[in-house]
C-alpha positions as CSV (number, residue, x, y, z in Angstrom):
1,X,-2.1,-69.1,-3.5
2,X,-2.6,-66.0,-6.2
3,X,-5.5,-64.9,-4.1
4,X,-3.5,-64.8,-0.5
5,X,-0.2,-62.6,-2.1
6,X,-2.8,-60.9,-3.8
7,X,-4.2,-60.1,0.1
8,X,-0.6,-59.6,1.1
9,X,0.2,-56.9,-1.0
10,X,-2.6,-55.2,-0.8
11,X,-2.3,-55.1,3.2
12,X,1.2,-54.1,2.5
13,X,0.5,-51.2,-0.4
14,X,-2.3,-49.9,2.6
15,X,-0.1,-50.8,5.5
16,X,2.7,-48.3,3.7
17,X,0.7,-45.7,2.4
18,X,-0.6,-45.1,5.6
19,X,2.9,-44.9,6.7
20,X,3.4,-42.6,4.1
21,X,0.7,-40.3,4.9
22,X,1.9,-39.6,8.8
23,X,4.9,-39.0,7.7
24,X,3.8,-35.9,5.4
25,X,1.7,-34.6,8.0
26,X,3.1,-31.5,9.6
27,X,2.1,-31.2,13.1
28,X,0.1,-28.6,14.3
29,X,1.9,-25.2,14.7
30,X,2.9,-23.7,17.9
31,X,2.9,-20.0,16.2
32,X,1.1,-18.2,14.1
33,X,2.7,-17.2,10.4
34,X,2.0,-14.2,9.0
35,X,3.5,-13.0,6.4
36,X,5.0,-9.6,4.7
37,X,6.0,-8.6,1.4
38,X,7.5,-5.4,-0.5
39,X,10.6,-3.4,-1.4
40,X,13.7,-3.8,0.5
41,X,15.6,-2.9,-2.2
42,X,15.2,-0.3,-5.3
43,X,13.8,3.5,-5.0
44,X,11.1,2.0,-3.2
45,X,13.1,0.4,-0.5
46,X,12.9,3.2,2.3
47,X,9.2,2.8,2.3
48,X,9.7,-1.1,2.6
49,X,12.1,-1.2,5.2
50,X,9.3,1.2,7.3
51,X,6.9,-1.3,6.7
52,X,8.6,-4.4,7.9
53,X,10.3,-2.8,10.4
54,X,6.9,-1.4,11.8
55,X,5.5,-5.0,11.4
56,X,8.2,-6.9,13.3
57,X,8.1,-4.1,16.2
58,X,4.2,-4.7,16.7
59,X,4.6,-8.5,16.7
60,X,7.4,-8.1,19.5
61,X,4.6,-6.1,21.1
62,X,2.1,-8.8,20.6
63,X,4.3,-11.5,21.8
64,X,5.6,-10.0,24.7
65,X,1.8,-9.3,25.7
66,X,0.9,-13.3,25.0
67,X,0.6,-13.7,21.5
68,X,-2.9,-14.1,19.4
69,X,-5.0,-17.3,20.6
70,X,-2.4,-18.7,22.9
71,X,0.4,-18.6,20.2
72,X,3.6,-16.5,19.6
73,X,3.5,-14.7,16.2
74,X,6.3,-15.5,13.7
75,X,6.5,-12.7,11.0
76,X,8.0,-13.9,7.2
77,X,9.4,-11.2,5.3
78,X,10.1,-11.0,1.3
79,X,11.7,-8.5,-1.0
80,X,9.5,-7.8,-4.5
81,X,12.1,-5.7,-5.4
82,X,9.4,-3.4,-6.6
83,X,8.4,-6.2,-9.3
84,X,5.5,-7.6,-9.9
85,X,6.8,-11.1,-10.9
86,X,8.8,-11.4,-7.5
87,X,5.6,-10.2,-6.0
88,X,4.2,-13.3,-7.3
89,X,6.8,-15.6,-6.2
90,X,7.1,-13.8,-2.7
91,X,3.3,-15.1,-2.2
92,X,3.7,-18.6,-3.8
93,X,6.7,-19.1,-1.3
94,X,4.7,-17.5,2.0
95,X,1.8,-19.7,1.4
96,X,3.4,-23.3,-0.2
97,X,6.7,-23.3,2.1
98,X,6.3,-20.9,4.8
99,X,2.2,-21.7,5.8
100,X,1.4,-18.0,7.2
101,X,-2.0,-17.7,7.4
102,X,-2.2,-14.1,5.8
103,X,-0.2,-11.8,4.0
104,X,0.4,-7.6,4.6
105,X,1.5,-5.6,1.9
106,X,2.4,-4.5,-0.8
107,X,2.4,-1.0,-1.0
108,X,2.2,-0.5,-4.8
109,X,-0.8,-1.4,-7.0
110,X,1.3,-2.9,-9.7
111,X,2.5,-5.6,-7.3
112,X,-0.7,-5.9,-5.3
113,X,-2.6,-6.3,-8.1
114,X,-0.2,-9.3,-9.8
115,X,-0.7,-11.7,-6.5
116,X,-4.8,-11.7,-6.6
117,X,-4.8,-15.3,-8.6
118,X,-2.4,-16.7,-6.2
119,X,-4.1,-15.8,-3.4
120,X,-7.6,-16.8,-4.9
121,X,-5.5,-20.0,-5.9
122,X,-4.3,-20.7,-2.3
123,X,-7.6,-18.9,-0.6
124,X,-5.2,-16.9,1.8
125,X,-6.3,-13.2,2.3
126,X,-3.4,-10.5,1.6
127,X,-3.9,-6.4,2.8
128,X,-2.4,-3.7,1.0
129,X,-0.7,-0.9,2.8
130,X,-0.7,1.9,0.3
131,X,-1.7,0.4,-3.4
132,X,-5.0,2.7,-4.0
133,X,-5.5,1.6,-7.5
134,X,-9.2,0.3,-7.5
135,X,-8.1,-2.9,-9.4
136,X,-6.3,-4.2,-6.4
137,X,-9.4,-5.3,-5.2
138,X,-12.0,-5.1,-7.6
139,X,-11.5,-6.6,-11.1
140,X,-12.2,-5.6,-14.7
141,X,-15.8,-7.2,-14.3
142,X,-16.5,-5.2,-11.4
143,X,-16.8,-8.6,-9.3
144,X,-14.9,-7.9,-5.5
145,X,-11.4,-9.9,-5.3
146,X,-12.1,-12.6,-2.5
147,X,-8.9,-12.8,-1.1
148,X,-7.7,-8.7,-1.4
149,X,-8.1,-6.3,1.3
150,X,-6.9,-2.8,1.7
151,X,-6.2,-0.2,4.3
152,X,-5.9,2.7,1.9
153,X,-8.5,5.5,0.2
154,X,-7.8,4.7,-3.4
155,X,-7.1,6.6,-6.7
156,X,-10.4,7.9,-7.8
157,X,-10.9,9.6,-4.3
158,X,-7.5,10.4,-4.2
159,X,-7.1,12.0,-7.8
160,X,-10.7,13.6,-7.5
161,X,-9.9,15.3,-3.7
162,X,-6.6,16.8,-5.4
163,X,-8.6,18.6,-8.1
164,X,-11.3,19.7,-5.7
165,X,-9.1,21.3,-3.6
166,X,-6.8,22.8,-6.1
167,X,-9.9,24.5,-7.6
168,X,-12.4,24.5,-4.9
169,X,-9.6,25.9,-1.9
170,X,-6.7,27.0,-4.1
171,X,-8.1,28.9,-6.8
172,X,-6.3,27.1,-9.7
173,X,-7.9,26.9,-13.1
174,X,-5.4,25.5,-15.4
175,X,-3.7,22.5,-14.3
176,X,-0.6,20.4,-16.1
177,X,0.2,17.0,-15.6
178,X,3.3,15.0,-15.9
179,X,2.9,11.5,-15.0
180,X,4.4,8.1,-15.0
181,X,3.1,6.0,-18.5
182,X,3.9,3.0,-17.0
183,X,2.4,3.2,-13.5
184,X,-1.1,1.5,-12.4
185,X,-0.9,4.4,-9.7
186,X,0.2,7.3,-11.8
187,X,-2.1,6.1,-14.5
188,X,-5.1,6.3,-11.7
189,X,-4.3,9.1,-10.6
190,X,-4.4,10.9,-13.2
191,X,-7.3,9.9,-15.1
192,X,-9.9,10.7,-11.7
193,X,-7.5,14.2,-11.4
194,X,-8.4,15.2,-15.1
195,X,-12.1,14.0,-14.5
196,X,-13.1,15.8,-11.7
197,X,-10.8,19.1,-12.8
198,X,-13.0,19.1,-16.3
199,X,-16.2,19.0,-14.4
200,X,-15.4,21.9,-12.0
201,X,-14.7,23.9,-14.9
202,X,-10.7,23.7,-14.9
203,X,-8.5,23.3,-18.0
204,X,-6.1,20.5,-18.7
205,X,-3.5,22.9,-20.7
206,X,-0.5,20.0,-21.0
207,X,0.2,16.7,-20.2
208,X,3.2,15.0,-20.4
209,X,4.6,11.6,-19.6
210,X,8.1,9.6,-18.7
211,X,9.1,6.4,-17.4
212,X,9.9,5.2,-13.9
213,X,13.9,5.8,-13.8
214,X,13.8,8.7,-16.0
215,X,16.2,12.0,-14.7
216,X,16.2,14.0,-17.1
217,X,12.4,15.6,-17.2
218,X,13.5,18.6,-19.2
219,X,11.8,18.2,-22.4
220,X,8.5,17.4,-20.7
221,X,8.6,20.5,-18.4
222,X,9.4,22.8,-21.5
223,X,6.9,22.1,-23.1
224,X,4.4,22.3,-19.9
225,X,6.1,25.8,-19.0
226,X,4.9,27.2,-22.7
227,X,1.0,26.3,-21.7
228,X,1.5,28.7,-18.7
229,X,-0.3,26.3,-16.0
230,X,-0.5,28.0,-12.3
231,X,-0.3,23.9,-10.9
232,X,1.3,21.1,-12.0
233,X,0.2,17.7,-10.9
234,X,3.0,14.8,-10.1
235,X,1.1,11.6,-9.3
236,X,4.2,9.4,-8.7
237,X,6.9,8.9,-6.5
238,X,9.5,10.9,-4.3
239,X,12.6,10.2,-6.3
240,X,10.6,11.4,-9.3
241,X,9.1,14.4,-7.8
242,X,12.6,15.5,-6.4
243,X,14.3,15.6,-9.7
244,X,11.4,16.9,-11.8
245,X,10.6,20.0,-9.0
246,X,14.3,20.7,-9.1
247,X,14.9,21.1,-13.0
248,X,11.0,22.9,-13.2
249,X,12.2,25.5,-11.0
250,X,15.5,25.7,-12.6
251,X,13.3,25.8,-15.7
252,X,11.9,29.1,-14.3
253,X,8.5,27.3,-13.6
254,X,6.6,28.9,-10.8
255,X,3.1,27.0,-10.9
256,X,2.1,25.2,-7.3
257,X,3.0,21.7,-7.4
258,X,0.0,19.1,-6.5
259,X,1.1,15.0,-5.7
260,X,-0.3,12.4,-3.4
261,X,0.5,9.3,-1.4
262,X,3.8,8.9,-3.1
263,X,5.2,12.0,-2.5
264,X,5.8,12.2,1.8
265,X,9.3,10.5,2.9
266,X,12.3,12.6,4.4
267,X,14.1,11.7,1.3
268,X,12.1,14.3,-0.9
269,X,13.0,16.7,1.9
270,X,16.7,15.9,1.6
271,X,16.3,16.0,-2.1
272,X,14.2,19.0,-3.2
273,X,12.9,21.0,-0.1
274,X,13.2,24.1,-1.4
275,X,11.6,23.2,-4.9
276,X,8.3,21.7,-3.4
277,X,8.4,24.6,-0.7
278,X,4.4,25.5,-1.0
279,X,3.6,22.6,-2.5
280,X,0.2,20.2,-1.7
281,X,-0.3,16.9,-0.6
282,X,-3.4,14.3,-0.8
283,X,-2.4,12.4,2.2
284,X,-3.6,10.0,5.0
285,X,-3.2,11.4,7.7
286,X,-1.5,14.4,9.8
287,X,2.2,13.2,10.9
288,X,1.7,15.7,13.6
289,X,-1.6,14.8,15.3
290,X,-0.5,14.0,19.0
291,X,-2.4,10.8,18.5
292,X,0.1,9.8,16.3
293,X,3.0,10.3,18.3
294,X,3.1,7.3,20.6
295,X,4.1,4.9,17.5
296,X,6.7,7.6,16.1
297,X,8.0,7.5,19.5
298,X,8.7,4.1,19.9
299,X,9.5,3.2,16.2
300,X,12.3,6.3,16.7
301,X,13.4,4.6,19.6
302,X,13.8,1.1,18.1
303,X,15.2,2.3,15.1
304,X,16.9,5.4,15.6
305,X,14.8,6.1,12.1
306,X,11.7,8.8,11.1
307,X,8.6,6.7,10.6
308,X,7.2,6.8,7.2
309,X,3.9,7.3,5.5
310,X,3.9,3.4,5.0
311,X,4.9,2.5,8.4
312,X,1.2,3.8,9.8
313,X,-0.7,2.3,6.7
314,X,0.9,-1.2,8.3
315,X,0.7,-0.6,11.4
316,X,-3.3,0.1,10.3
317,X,-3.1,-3.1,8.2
318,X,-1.6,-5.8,11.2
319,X,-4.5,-4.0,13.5
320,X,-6.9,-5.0,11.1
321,X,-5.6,-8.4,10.2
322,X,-5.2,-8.6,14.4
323,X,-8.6,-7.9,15.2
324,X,-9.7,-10.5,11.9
325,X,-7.5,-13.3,13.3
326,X,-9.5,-12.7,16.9
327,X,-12.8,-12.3,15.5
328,X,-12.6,-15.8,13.6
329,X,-10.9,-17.5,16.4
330,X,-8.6,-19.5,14.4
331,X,-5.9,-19.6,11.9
332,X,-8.1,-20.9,9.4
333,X,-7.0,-18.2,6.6
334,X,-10.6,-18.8,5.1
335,X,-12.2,-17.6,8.0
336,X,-9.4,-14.8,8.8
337,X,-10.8,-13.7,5.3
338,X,-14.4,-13.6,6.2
339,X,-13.7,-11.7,9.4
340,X,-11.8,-9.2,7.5
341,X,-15.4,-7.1,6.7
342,X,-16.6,-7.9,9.9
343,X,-14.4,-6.1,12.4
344,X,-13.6,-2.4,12.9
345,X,-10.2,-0.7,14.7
346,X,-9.3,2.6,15.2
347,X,-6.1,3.1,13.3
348,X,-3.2,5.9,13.4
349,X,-5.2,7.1,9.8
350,X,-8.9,6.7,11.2
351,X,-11.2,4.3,11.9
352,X,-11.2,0.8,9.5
353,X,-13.7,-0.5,8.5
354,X,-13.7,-3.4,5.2
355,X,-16.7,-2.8,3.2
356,X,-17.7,-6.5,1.7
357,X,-18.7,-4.7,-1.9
358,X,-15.3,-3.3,-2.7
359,X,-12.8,-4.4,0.1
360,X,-12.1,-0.8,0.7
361,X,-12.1,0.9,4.1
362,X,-15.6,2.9,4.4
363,X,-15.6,6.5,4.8
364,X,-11.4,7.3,5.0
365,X,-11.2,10.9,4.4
366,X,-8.0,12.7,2.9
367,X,-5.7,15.1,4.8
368,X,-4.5,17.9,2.9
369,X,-0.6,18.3,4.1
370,X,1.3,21.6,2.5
371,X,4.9,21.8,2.4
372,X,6.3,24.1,4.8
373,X,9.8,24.8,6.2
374,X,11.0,21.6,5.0
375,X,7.9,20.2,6.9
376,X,4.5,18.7,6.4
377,X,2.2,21.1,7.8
378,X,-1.7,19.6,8.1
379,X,-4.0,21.9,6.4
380,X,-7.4,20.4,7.1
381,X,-9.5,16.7,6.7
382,X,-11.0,16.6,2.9
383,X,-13.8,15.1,1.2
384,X,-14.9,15.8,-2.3
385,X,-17.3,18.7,-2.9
């Protein structure tokens, strides 16, 4: 008798766990889930905004021409807030709750570089937009991040290309810097700037630092202005640059002022035009090539808005993930990931191409952009020296 309800329940602990398991099983999805994340809201948020609003307007595009693999795209979009920890939880939720098979953005290395053990966790692959510190994708033991890809040139080319052309091009041998202590990007930046300066024979005369959401730069740019530097180098972002070119020219400061990636949005022309008049940029490409102009024109016409630097690195970034997604013939994010190295587009800022050592695109050069007219006049393609 003990032996046969012994049987019993066993049949009926199998019988119900089976039950159990199909009803946990999802079925199959009829779209593909890709998902976005960065700032909506914050300083940052203009930049954001571009970016998902570019994304959503190329999956419409996609859709309306099929879809990927026989399936309509369904983008998922998350505010960081420009924080790393909700960068973090942004991911978790995209891969545990929302499935997407691959993540784009963020645009700042801070953030980008917080997700990596998630995404190694979940083995999803994620593609920066604009986060060119080279720890977004390579670690502090050199090893390459599995699951982190980029569409950006990153800091050490960046900061190296701004000192080679302000003393190569521009003639300038004594160089301040005022930079943001607590930025990965700032930080960056800097450090490859100061390098490569040194080495060409230029002179680091000052350099000063402050804290994101800082206005008052004052005391920093006194102190630069007694050093008598003929540039200054900002490595941070618009709303920074605005305020600290403003009170350095009310300060009487005269010296050409050098950023990068962080400085182009029609905010800082709104802002400060007439203090970065004759300023330079490290940049990623000329807003006014005519081959450009097609995707300004139709983000202009769906959002009655000027398309931002970040706008094109996504646009680059859902092209590449795109042509990965094709390449692997699935929506396997595993094999999305190892298609990632394997397929080249042409982008709006040049050709990408993942190299498998470092997840960087191979061979981006820099455009050098000068501030003209309230405008950002291309000056020429640059590669260090």
């Amino acid at each position: 008798m003990k032996k046969k309800v012994l049987w019993l329940v066993s049949v009926l602990l199998i019988f119900t766990m089976a039950l159990s398991a199909c009803g946990t099983s999802a079925p199959a999805s009829d779209k593909i889930k890709i998902g976005w994340i960065g700032s909506l809201t914050g300083d940052q948020a203009v930049w954001g905004t571009c970016e998902s609003n570019t994304v959503k307007m190329l999956i419409e595009e996609l859709n309306a021409n099929g879809g990927l693999l026989g399936k309509q795209v369904e983008g998922i979009y998350y505010d960081t807030k420009g924080d790393a920890a909700e960068a973090v939880n942004a991911v978790k939720r995209l891969i545990t709750q929302d499935g997407v098979v691959a993540i784009i953005g963020p645009n700042a290395s801070g953030q980008a570089i917080s997700i990596s053990a998630v995404l190694e966790q979940y083995k999803v692959p994620d593609i920066a937009t604009v986060a060119t510190n080279p720890k977004v994708t390579v670690g502090d033991d050199g090893n390459v991040k599995p699951y982190n890809f980029r569409v950006c040139f990153i800091d050490p080319y960046q900061g190296a290309v701004a000192a080679g052309y302000a003393y190569d091009r521009l003639g300038l041998k004594n160089a301040a810097v005022l930079y943001d202590v607590a930025s990965d990007y700032s930080q960056g930046f800097t450090e490859f700037f100061e390098k490569t300066f040194a080495e060409k024979g230029g002179k680091i005369v000052a350099k000063e630092g402050f804290k994101e959401g800082d206005v008052d730069f004052r005391p920093q740019l006194s102190k630069i202005k007694e050093s008598n530097p003929d540039l200054i180098l900002m490595p941070y972002y618009y709303k920074e640059v605005a305020l600290s070119a403003n009170q350095a020219r009310e300060l009487g400061i005269n010296a050409t002022l050098i950023g990068g990636d962080g400085w182009p949005s029609e905010q800082l022309m709104e802002m400060a035009s007439g203090s970065i008049e004759g300023s330079y940029i490290v940049n990623h490409l000329d807003f006014n090539d005519p081959e450009v102009k097609p995707l300004q024109d139709a983000y202009k016409a769906k959002y009655n808005l000027p398309m931002e630097l970040n706008g094109y690195m996504a646009h680059d970034a859902f092209k590449l993930l795109e042509a990965a997604i094709k390449d692997a013939n699935s929506t396997d994010p595993v094999k999305i990931t190892e298609s990632l190295t394997k397929v080249t587009v042409e982008g709006v800022t040049g050709t990408i191409k993942i190299s498998e050592e470092d997840h960087n695109p191979i061979g981006k050069q820099a455009a050098i952009v000068k501030i003209e007219d309230a405008d950002y006049i291309f000056q020429e393609k640059y590669g260090l020296q």
